[in-house]
C-alpha positions in Angstrom: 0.0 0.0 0.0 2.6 2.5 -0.6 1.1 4.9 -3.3 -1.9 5.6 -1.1 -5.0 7.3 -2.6 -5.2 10.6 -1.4 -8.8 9.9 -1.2 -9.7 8.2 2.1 -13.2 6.4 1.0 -10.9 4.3 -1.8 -7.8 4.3 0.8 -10.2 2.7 3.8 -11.1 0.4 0.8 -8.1 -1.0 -0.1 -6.8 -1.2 3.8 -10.8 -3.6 4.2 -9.6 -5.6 0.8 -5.6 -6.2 1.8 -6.4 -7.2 4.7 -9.0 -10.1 3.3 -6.6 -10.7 0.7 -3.9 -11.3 3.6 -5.8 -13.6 5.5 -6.9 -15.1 3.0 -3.5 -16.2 2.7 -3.0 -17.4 6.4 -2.8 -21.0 7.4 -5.6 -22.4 8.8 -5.6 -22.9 12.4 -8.2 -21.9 15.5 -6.7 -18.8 15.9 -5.7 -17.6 12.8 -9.8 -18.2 12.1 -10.8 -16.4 14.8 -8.5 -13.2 14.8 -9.0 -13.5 10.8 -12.7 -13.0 11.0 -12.4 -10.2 13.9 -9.9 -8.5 11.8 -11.9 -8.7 8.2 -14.6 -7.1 10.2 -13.1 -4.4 12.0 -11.3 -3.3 8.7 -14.5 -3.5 7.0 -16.1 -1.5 9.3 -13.3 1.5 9.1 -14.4 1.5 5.4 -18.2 1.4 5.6 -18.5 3.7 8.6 -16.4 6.3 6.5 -19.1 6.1 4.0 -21.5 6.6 6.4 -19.8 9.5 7.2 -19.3 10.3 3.8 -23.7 10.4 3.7 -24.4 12.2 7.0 -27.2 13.5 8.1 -26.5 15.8 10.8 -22.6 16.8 11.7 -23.2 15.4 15.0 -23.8 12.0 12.9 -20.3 12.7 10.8 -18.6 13.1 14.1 -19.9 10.0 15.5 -19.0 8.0 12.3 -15.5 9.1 12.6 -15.2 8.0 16.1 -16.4 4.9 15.3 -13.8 4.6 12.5 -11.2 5.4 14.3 -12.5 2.6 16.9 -12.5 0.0 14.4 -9.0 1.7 12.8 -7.5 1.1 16.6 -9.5 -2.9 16.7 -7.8 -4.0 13.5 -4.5 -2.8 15.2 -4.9 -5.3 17.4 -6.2 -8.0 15.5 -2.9 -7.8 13.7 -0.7 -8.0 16.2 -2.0 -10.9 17.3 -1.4 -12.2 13.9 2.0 -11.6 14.5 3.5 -14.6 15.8 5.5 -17.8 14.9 2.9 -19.7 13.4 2.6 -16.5 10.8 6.3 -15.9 10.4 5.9 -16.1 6.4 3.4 -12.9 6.7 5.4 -10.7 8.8 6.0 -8.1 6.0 2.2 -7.8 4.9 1.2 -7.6 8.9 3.5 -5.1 9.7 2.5 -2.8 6.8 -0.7 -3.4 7.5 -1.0 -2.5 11.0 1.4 0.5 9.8 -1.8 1.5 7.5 -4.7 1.4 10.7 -2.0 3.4 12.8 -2.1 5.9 10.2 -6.1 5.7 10.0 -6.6 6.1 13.3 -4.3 9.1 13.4 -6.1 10.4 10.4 -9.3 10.4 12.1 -7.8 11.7 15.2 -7.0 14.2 13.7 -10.5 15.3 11.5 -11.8 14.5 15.1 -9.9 17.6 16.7 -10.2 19.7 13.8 -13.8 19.7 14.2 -13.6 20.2 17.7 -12.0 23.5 17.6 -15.1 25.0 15.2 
């Protein structure tokens, strides 16, 4: 994901669709299931929510999309780190660059969060 869209409804996209295309990938194995599924959602969720945000109804409805995607930006964080262990070794690369991409999510939305504050 290193030439990132400038536009965040196709760059929340592509973070949801590399991250099914990465688990995809994964082994099969209780936990790799289970973190996989929690994972595909929360990712999902960052993208769908931004839509929702994208179609607001009120501004206090934008503002409480945004939190929610920067929730669900902050849940896929997780979920893949706790990808991130010997069984996976082979994905370490993909994990890493996607957890890089929902840190930089969740700061994005941080910071349209403050900015919207401070009006």
């Amino acid at each position: 994901m290193s030439n990132k869209p400038y536009n965040l409804e196709e760059r929340t996209y592509l973070f949801a669709d590399s991250v099914r295309n990465m688990v995809y990938s994964l082994q099969k194995s209780v936990v790799n299931i289970e973190d996989g599924k929690q994972v595909v959602r929360s990712s999902g969720s960052v993208a769908a929510n931004y839509i929702e945000a994208n179609e607001h109804l009120s501004d206090k409805d934008f503002d409480f999309r945004i939190k929610i995607c920067r929730k669900e930006a902050k849940e896929s964080s997780l979920w893949l780190k706790l990808l991130q262990n010997e069984f996976n070794n082979k994905y370490q690369n993909e994990l890493v660059e996607l957890m890089e991409e929902a840190k930089e999510l969740k700061k994005i939305f941080s910071a349209i969060i403050e900015k919207r504050k401070k009006r």
